[in-house]
Chimera marker file (.cmm) of the C-alpha trace (Angstrom):
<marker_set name="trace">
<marker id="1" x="16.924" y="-1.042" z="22.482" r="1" g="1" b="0" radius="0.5"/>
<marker id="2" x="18.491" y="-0.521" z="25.827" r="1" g="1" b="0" radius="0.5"/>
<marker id="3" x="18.715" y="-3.837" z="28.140" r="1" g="1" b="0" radius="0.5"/>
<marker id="4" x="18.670" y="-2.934" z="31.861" r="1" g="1" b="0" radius="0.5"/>
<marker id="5" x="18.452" y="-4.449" z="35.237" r="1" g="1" b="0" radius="0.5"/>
<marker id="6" x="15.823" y="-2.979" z="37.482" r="1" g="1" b="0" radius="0.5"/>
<marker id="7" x="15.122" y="-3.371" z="40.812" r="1" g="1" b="0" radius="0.5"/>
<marker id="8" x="12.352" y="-5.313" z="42.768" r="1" g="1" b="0" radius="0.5"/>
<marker id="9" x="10.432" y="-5.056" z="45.973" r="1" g="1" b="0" radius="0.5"/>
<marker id="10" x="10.438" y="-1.277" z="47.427" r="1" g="1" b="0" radius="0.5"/>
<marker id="11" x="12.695" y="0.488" z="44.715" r="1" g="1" b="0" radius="0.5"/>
<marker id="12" x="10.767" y="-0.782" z="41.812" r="1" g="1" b="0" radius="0.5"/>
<marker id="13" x="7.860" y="1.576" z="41.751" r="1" g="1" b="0" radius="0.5"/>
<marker id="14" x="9.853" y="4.420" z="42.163" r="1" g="1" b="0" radius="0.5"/>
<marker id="15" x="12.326" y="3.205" z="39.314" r="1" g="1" b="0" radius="0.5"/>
<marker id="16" x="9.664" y="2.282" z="36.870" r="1" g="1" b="0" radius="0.5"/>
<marker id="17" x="7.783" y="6.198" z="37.831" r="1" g="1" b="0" radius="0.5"/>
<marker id="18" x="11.538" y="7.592" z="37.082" r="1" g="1" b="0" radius="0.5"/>
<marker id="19" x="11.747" y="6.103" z="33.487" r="1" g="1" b="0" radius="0.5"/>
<marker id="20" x="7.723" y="6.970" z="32.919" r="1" g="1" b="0" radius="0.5"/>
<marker id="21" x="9.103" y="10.931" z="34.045" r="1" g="1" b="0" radius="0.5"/>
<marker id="22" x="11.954" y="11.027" z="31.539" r="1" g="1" b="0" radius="0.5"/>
<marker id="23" x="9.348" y="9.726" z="29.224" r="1" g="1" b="0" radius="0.5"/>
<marker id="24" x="10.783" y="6.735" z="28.442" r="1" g="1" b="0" radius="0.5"/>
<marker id="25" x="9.006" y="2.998" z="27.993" r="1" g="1" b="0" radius="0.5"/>
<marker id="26" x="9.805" y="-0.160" z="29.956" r="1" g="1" b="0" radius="0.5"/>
<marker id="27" x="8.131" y="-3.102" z="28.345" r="1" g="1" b="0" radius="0.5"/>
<marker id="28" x="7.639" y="-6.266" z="30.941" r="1" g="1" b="0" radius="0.5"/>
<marker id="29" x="6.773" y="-9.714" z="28.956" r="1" g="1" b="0" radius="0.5"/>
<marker id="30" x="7.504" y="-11.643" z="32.597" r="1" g="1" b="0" radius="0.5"/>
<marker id="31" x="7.320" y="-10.262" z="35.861" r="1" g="1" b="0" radius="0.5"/>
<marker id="32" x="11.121" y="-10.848" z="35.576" r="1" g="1" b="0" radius="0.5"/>
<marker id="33" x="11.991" y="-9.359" z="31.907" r="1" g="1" b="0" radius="0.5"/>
<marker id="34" x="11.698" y="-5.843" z="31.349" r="1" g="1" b="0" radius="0.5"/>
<marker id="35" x="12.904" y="-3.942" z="27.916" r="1" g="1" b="0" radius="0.5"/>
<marker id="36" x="13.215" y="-0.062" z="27.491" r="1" g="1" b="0" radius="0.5"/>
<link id1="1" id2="2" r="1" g="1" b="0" radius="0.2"/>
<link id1="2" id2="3" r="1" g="1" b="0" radius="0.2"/>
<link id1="3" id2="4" r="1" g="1" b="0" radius="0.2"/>
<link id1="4" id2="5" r="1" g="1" b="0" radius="0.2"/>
<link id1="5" id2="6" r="1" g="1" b="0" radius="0.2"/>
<link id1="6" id2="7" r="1" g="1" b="0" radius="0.2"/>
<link id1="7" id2="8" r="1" g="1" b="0" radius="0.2"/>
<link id1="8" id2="9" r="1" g="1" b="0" radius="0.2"/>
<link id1="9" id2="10" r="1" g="1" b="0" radius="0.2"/>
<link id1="10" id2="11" r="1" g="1" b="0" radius="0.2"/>
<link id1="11" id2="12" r="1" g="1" b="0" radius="0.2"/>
<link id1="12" id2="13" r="1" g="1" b="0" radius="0.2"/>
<link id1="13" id2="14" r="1" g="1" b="0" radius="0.2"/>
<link id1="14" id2="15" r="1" g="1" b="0" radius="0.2"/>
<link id1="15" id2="16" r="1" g="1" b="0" radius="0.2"/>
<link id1="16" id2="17" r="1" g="1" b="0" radius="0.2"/>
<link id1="17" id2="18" r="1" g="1" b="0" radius="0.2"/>
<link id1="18" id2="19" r="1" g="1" b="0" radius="0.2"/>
<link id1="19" id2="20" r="1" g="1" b="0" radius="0.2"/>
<link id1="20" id2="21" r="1" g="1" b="0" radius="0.2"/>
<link id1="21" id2="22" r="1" g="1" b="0" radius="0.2"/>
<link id1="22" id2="23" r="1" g="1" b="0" radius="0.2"/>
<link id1="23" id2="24" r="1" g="1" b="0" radius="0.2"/>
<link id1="24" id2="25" r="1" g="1" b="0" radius="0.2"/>
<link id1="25" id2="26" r="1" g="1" b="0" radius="0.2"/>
<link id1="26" id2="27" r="1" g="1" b="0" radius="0.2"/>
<link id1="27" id2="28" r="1" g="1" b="0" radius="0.2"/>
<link id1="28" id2="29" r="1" g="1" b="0" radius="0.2"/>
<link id1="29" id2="30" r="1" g="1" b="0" radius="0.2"/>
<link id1="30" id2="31" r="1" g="1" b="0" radius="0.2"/>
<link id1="31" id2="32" r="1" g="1" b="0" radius="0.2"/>
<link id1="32" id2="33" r="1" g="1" b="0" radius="0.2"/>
<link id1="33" id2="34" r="1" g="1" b="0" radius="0.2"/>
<link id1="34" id2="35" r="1" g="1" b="0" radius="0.2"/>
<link id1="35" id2="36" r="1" g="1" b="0" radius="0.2"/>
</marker_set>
């Protein structure tokens, strides 16, 4: 498991589409917790 920090507000959807491109998951259990 890798633990990172992502960003909110305008960078966030283009961070999470990033990971989803490189085919990698980002779990969320809190709008503040997210787990790759």
């Amino acid at each position: 498991m890798l633990r990172l920090v992502l960003p909110k507000g305008s960078l966030e959807k283009a961070t999470l589409e990033l990971f989803e491109a490189a085919d990698l998951t980002v779990v969320r259990s809190s709008s503040v917790d997210y787990r790759a």
